[in-house]
Structures are given as structure tokens and as C-alpha cells.
FIPAMI-412249 format. One record per residue (C-alpha): residue number from 1; x, y, z; residue in one letter. Coordinates in nm, 2 decimals. Each point is the difference from the previous one (the first is absolute). Example, Ala and Ser with C-alpha at 12.3 -4.5 7.8 and 13.67 -1.06 7.14 Angstrom:
residues 2
1; 1.23; -0.45; 0.78; A
2; 0.14; 0.34; -0.07; S
//
This chain:
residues 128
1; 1.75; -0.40; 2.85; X
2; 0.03; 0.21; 0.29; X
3; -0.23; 0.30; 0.10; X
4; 0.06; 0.32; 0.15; X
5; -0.35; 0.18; 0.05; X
6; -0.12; 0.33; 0.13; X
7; -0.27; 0.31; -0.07; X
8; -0.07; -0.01; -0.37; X
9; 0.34; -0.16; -0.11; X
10; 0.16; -0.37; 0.02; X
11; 0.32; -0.10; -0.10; X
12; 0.14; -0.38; -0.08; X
13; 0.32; -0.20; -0.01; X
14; -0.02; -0.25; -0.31; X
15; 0.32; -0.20; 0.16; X
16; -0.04; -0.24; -0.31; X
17; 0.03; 0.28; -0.25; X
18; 0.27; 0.24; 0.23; X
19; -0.25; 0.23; -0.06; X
20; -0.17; 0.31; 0.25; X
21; -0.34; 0.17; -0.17; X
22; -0.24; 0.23; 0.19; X
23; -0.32; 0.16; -0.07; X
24; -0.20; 0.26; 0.17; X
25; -0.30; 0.25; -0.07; X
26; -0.37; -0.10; 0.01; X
27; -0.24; 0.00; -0.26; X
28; 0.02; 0.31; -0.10; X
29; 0.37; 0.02; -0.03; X
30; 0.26; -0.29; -0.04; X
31; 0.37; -0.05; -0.03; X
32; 0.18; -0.33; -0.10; X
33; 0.40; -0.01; 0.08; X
34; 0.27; -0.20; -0.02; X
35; 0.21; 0.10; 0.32; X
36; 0.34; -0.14; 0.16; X
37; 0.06; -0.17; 0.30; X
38; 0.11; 0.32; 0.17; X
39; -0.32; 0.14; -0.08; X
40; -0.22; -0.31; 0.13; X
41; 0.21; -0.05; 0.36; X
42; -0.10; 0.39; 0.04; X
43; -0.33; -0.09; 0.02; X
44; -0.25; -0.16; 0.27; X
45; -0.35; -0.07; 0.13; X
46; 0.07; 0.36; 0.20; X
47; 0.13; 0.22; -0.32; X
48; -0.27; 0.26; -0.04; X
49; -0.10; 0.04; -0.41; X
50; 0.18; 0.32; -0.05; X
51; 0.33; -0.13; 0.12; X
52; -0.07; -0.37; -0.18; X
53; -0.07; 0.22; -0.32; X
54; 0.28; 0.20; 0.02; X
55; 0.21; -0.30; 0.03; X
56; -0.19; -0.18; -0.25; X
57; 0.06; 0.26; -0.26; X
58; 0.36; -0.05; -0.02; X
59; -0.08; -0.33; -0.18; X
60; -0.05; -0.01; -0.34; X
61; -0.33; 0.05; -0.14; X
62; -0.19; -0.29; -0.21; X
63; -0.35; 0.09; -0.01; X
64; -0.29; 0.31; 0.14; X
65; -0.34; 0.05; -0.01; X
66; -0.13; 0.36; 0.06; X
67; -0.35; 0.12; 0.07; X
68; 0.01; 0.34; 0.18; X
69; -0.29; 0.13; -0.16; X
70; 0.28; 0.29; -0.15; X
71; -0.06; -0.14; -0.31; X
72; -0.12; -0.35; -0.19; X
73; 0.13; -0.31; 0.18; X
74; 0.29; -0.13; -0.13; X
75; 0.24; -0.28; -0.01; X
76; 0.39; 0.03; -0.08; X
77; 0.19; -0.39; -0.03; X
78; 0.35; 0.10; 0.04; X
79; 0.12; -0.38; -0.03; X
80; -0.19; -0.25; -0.10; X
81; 0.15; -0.28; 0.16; X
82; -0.19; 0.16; 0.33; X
83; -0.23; -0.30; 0.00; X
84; 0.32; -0.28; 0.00; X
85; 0.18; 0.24; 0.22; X
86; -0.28; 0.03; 0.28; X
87; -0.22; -0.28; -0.04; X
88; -0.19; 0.05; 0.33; X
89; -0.07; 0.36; -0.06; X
90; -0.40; 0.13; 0.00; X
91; 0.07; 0.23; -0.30; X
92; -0.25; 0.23; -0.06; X
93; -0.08; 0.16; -0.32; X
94; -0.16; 0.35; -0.10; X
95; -0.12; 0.13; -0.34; X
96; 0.21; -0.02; -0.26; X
97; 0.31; -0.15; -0.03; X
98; 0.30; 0.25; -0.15; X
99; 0.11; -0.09; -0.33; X
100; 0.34; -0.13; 0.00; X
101; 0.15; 0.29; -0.22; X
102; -0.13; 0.25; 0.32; X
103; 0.14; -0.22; 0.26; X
104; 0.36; -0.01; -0.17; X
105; -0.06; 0.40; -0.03; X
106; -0.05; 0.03; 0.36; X
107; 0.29; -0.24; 0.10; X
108; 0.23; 0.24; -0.20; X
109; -0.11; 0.30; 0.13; X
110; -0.09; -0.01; 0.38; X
111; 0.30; -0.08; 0.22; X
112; -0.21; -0.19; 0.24; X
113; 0.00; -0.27; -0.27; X
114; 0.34; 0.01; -0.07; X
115; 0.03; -0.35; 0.14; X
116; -0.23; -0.12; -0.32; X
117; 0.22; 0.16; -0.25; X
118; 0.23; -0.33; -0.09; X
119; -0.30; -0.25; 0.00; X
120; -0.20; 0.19; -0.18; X
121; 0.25; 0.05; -0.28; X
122; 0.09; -0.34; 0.01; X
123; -0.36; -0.05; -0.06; X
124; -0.03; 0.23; -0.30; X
125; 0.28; -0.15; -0.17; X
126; -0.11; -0.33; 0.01; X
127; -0.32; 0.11; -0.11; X
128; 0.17; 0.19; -0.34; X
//
């Protein structure tokens, strides 16, 4: 595995998988994605967070933990392959985690999940 580090996120190359995940957030907040190789050259030791999050983001989004102190800390597991997906991630979890019922409500509505829609269904159906 190859590792692309920086302020609060990290990124990796699984070249025996094909496969490009990054993380970033702290304890408070985290974000788990699975990104593509376009994404991960984009990024380097000298990528400040905002701009490795806003690359980042265009991934597709497999887990978050959330503690802002808005509200109750939460957890939202938008795949649940994360773990096989990005092995070396320090995944950190907060609260709760959202039923799976929520998470497929949230997939469907907010577009910035959009990504999710497919797998999740996929999901579902197996599940019926």
C-alpha cells in the first residue's frame, strides 16, 4: 500500500486491490472515502486540508463519525464493506450508529450521496 499524508487527512493506493480510499477529520469529525486515481495524484504532502477535502469529497462516501456538539454524536455507515475497502484506516466512531433504514433515507434524499444510491439499493434487495 502506498500513502499519501497531510494535515488531518491521508490517502492510500491498495495496488493489489486497484483500489484509492482516503480519510480525513480528527476525532471529533471523520470521513471515510473511496476516491479515484484522479483524485489521489491531486493530492500531496503540500495540499492544505481544505483543498485535500474538497478533492476528497468527490469520492464516494463509505463511512462518518460526527461529534460537533450540535447535537448527540452520531455514526452514519454508508457501506459496510469500509473495513475490506480501507483496511489501514484509523476509523473513528461517535455515538450511535444510524439505523440502516435512516442511512438508505438519507442516501435517497441528499444529492451529495447520490454516489450511494446504487449500492445501497443493491443492498436492500439482497437483504428482502
Amino acid at each position: 500500500m502506498q500513502f499519501k499524508k497531510g494535515n488531518y487527512w491521508k490517502a492510500c493506493f491498495d495496488e493489489e486491490n486497484d483500489r484509492y480510499t482516503a480519510e480525513y477529520g480528527d476525532c471529533r469529525n471523520y470521513n471515510l472515502y473511496e476516491i479515484t486515481k484522479e483524485i489521489y495524484d491531486k493530492l500531496d504532502e503540500s495540499t492544505s486540508y481544505d483543498d485535500a477535502v474538497r478533492a476528497i469529497y468527490n469520492g464516494r462516501h463509505l463511512y462518518m463519525a460526527v461529534d460537533d456538539r450540535c447535537g448527540s454524536p452520531y455514526t452514519v455507515i454508508l457501506d459496510h464493506d469500509y473495513e475490506k475497502l480501507a483496511p489501514w484506516a484509523n476509523v473513528v466512531e461517535s455515538g450511535k450508529i444510524w439505523p440502516d433504514e435512516l442511512t438508505d433515507a438519507a442516501v435517497e434524499i441528499f444529492e451529495s450521496e447520490k454516489i450511494n444510491r446504487e449500492q445501497r439499493r443493491n443492498r436492500r434487495e439482497r437483504k428482502e
